[in-house]
Structure formats: C-alpha cells, structure tokens
C-alpha positions, -999 to +999 in steps of 0.1 A: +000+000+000+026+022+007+044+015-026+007+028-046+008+054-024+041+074-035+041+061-069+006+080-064+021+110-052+049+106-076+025+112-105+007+137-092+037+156-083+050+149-125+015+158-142+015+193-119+043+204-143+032+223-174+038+202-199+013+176-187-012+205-181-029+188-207-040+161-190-061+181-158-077+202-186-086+168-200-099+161-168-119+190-162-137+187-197-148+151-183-161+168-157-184+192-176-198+164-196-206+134-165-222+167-146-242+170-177-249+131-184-256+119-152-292+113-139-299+145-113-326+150-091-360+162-106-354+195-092-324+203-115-340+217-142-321+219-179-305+255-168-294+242-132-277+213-149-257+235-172-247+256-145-236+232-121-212+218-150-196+253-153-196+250-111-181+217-116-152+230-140-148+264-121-141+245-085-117+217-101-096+241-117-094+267-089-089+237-065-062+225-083-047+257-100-044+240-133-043+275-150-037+310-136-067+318-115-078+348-144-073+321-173-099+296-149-122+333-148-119+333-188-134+300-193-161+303-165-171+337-188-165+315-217-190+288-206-216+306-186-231+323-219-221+290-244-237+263-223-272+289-221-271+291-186-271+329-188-269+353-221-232+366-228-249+403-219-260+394-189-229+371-182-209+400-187-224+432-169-212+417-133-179+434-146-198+464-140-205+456-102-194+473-070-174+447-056-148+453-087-144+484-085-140+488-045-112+461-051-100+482-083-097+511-058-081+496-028-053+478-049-042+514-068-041+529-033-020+511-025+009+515-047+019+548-036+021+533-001+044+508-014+061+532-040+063+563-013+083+542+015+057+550+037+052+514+041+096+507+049+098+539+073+068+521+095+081+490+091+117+499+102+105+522+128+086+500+145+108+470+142+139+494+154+119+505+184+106+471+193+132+452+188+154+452+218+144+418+226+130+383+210+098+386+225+093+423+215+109+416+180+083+387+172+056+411+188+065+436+169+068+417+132+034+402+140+016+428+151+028+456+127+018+429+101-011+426+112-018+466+115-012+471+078-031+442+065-059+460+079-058+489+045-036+469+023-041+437+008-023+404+029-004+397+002+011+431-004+020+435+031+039+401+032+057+411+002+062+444+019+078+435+049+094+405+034+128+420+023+128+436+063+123+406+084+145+393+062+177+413+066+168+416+103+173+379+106+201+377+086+214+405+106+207+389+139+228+355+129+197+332+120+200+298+105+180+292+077+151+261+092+160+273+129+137+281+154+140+321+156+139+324+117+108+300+113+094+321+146+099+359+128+084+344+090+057+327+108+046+358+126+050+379+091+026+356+075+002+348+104-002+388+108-008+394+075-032+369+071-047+381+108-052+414+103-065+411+065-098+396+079-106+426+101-115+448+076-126+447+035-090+460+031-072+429+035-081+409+004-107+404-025-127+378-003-146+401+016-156+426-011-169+395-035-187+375-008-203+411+005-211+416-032-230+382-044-250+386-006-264+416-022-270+405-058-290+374-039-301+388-009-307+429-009-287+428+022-257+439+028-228+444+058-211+478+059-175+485+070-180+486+103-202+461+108-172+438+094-152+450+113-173+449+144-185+414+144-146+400+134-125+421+151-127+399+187-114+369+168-086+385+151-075+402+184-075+364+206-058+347+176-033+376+173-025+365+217-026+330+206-007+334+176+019+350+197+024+325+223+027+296+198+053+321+181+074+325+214+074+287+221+091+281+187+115+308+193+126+297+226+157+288+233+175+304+205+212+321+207+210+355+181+222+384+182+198+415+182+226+441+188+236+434+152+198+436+142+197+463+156+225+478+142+210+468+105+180+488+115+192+518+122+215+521+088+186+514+072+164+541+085+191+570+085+195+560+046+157+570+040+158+602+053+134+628+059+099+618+056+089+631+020+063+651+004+049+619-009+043+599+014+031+630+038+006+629+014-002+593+008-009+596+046-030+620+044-051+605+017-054+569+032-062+588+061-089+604+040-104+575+024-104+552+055-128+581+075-151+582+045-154+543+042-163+546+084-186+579+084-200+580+043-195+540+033-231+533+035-243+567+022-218+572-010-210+537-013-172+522-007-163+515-044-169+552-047-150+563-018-118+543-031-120+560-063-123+594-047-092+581-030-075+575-065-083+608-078-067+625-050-038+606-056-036+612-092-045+646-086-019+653-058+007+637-082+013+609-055+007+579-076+026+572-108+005+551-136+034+530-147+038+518-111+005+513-108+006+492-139+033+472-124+020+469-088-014+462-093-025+421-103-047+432-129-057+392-135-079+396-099-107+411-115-112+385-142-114+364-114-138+385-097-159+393-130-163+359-131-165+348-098-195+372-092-215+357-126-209+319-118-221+327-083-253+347-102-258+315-125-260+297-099-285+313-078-306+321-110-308+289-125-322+274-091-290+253-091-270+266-062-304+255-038-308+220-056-273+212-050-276+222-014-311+205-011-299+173-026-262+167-015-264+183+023-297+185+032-290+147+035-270+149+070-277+187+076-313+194+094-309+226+113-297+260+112-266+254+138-252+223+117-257+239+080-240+269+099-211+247+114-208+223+084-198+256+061-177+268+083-161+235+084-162+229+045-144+263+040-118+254+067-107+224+046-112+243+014-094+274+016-058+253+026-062+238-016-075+274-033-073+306-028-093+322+000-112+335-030-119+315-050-131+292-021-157+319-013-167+320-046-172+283-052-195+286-014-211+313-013-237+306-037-243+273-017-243+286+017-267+314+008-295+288-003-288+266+026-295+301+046-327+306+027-333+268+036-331+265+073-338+304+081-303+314+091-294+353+087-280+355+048-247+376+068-239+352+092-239+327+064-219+350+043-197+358+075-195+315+081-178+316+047-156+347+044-139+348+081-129+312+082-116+310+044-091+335+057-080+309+085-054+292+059-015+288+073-007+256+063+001+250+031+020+272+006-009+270-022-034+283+003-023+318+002+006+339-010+018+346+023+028+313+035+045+304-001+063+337+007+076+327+038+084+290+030+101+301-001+124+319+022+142+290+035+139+298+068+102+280+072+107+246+060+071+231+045+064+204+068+073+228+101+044+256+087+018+229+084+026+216+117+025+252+132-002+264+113-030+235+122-025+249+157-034+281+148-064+269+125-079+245+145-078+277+174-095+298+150-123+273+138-129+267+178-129+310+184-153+315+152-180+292+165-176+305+196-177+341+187-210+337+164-229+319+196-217+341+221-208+375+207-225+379+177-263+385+194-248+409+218-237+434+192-270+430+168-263+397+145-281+367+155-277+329+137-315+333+127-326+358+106 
C-alpha cells in the first residue's frame, strides 16, 4: 500500500508540471460532460444542470490551479453564456458591479504606499523601536503585520515587509530552518493573514462574498459592521498566535545588537519623511474616515476611487507603477467569480445542489452553519481564499434561505474562516512567501499552522454563539 501510495504521489507531483497540463484540462472537460450526463434530481431543471457543470469545472480548476486563477475566470465567462445558462450580456455586466471596483480602488491605493516608502519607514521604525528583545521583535513583526493588513491587501504587506524581516534575521545571525527564523516568518505571515480579515481591506474575499449577498439577498454588511463582528477573533488569535510564536522561538542564541545595528542604517539611509508619502498619509487617512462615516451613504467602491483621484491629482501615484504593482488578473477572477455565483442562484442550481447533496445529513440551522464553516476550513488550505468563497457562497446562501439562518452570518461562516489558511503554501501567497524563504521549511508551517487553524475554527464558532447577538447579528434571521 505504501508502494501505490508514492508512486501515487509521484505522478501527481509529475502531471503538476506544465507540460502535462494537458491532461487536468482533460480532466476538467470530463467533468463538464458526466455533470451533464448523469441522472440528477428532478429539481435540477435543464438551466441548473448547465450551470452546475460550469460550477463543476470552475471549482476543479481553482482547487487544483491548473491554470492562472484569471485564465480559470476566462473560461467560466466563456462557458456561462455558451452552455445557455445565462446570455453573454448578462454574463458580462457583473464586470460592471461594485465589488470590482472597490477592489479596483483599494489595490491602486496602494501602490503609492508601497512606492512612497511609507510602508519601509513604518516597518523599520517599528521593528527598530521594538526590537530590543526576541519577545518584543516577534511582537512587533506580528503585530505591525497585522496593522497594515488592515488597509492593504495580505499579500502586499507580506511582500512588503518580506525583504525587512528578512535582513533583520540575517542580521541577527539566524540559521535558515531554525527556530527564531521560522518564529519571525511565521509571525509575518500569520499577521498578514490576521489582520487582513478585520477589515474589506485585506483581500478580494470580503468585497466578493459582500457583493454576491447583495446580488442574492438585498442585504448587505457595511464597514464597520465587518469589522465589528470579526474584530474579537482576530484580536484572541493575534494573543494566541503570539504564544505559539514565542514557544518556537525559545531557546534560540542570536544576536539583536547586530539587528539592531542593520536597522538603524537602514532608517538613516531614508531620510526625511517626503512630500509623498506625507501625502499618501494624508489621503489613506482620508479615504479610510469616508469608508467609516459615508460608506453606507456614498458607497465604498466610490470612496476608493475618490481616494484615487486625490492621488492622481496630488501627483502621489505614478500610472506605470501602478501598472506594475497592481494584479490586474484579480478582476477577471472577480468578474467571473461574481457571474458563476449569479448563474448559480438564477438557474435554481445553487439551492438544488444544497437540497440534494447536504440537506442529506444537515437538518438545522446550527449544523448547516457549522458544516460551512467547516467545509471552507478544509477548502481554503487547496485554493485561494477566493476562489473558495466564490465556489461557497452561492451554496451557503441557499442553505441560509433553507433552514432560516441570517444571509450575513452565512456569508460571514464563509468569508472569516476562508481567511483561516497557514498551512500549506498553495493556500495563500503569504505562506508560499515565507516558506520560499528558506527559513520556514514546508512540513514545520503545516505543523505550526494546524494549531493556529484549528484555534480559529474553535474561536469563530464561539464568537458567532456568544458575541455575535450581543452586538445586533443573530444565527437566525
């Protein structure tokens, strides 16, 4: 058995290359047609059929990230209008939605923070000031990570601070796999990925699942309502995140006088703080008080693009850099994402699937709402955080409907918990980041991370029984 099992692994690890691309293409074309072939409950109509084969397709490829994630939202746009689920017009206008351009808006501001050295000066200042120590220099990594994931994408934080946790452990004599190096990459990623569910800042996942609640529901969650019923998690996983980070670190001969040392020629080399990114302050500070006080009024895609003009305007961003900063494939994805979620609720096929596969085991509101959280647990560690929410929401939206549980919960039961993913480098950028690094070695941020997940799963379930009815959101709508 153990033989079939790595020759197993062996060829899955060969066919992942891209010259055998090929065959999982091959594989997600069988896909479409058994989904359309196979006998299906009575309640999927012709439409709900097609659509769940684009579901089908859409999920295996995203799971396995057989193509870039935009090529995967080029065939979903591809299908959607070919197989007559939806007409290509109708397909196509979700490129016209909110949720795109609030994402659109957030990623441009976020180049002159990058661009300005706004972003370095913060880094290094707080790292320099915090640093005298291992417990305050893991503190501070974390916690500073965590900070800016809350207005800038996870991702662009961890590749942000990369290049200065980096040269600080370096600098502070760090083996590459040892316990102090694994510690300080472990507490850049965790951070970033902590602080990014607090807010609709911190990656596309919020923004999307907010925007297909609304297409289905007419409800909505505002800023600080986010922020409000998530905030308590993120805040007791950041504590436990710590104290998982200090036990790895323990024990561990460096030396922070050189660190130190590295710091400080670092920040004398950027000088004084410029025109630019006195002003990339000043708009960020600008835009985030609109998206608090005016989000509901004006609308937060609009707010981010008032937040571009100013910095257009005020010559703070630069349109190249832009065009090099910004993943322009993400709102394909989104586009897309957004449609096959539509499709899905249109066509009736997002509430058959739910009524027929999980209404076999799931017969009440508490265990639909569990078993989603749980689903998107597992989930998010093989796919993107977004594209898991994508692939779920339109499900856990009907099972809402279903068993009368409030449509935000549900939406929160997918969104907070996809974010939950430090295990595995394909789960999210910011673990592949930190592993690539050397200094994380695989197996170590799977180990590490399960903790950490299996803490957060525990604290979400918790938080949605206990705290959640105390500050206006209850399980049953």
């Amino acid at each position: 058995m153990k033989i079939i099992l790595k020759q197993i692994r062996n060829w899955l690890r060969i066919s992942r290359k891209p010259k055998y691309r090929w065959i999982w293409c091959l594989i997600a074309v069988a896909i479409y047609i058994i989904i359309l072939e196979i006998p299906l409950p009575e309640q999927f109509k012709p439409e709900a059929r097609q659509a769940l084969a684009v579901f089908g397709v859409t999920g295996f490829l995203w799971g396995t990230n057989t193509l870039p994630i935009a090529v995967t939202g080029l065939i979903v746009l591809f299908l959607i209008p070919i197989s007559g689920a939806l007409p290509q017009e109708q397909t196509y206008s979700y490129f016209g939605n909110k949720a795109v351009f609030f994402v659109l808006g957030a990623f441009i501001l976020a180049s002159p923070i990058l661009r300005s050295g706004l972003s370095t000066r913060l880094a290094l200042a707080v790292v320099s000031k915090f640093g005298y120590s291992q417990k305050t220099l893991i503190a501070s990594i974390l916690f500073l990570a965590a900070i800016m994931s809350l207005v800038i994408s996870t991702h662009a934080v961890t590749a942000m601070l990369f290049p200065v946790v980096l040269e600080v452990v370096q600098a502070a004599g760090a083996k590459p796999g040892g316990r102090f190096g694994q510690a300080a990459f472990l507490a850049l990623a965790w951070g970033a990925g902590l602080g990014g569910i607090a807010t609709l800042l911190g990656g596309a996942r919020a923004p999307l699942a907010i925007e297909v609640l609304r297409k289905t529901t007419d409800s909505s969650i505002s800023f600080v309502e986010w922020t409000l019923w998530s905030l308590p998690m993120v805040l007791i996983l950041l504590l436990i995140a710590y104290a998982i980070l200090l036990r790895i670190g323990q024990g561990t001969a460096i030396s922070l006088a050189d660190a130190q040392k590295f710091l400080q020629d670092r920040s004398s080399k950027l000088g004084a703080i410029s025109r630019r990114e006195i002003g990339t302050a000043l708009v960020l500070s600008i835009t985030i008080a609109l998206w608090l006080f005016r989000g509901e009024e004006w609308g937060l895609d609009t707010i981010a693009l008032l937040g571009v003009i100013l910095s257009f305007v005020l010559k703070l961003a630069n349109w190249r850099e832009v065009e090099e900063d910004v993943n322009w494939g993400i709102f394909i994805m989104y586009g897309s994402a957004i449609a096959l979620s539509a499709v899905l609720e249109t066509t009736g096929a997002a509430s058959a699937l739910a009524g027929s596969v999980l209404a076999s085991w799931i017969n009440s509101p508490s265990i639909s709402f569990v078993a989603i959280v749980a689903i998107v647990i597992i989930l998010t560690e093989g796919m993107s955080n977004a594209a898991a929410v994508a692939v779920l929401m339109p499900i856990s939206l009907a099972l809402a409907a279903q068993y009368g549980v409030d449509p935000r919960a549900m939406t929160l039961a997918v969104t907070i918990p996809s974010g939950l993913a430090f295990m595995l480098p394909v789960s999210t950028p910011a673990i592949a980041i930190v592993t690539a690094s050397g200094y994380v070695p695989p197996f170590q941020a799977f180990r590490r991370g399960l903790l950490l997940k299996v803490s957060g799963f525990l604290l979400f379930l918790a938080m949605a029984k206990f705290y959640w009815p105390l500050v206006g959101l209850n399980l049953l709508g």
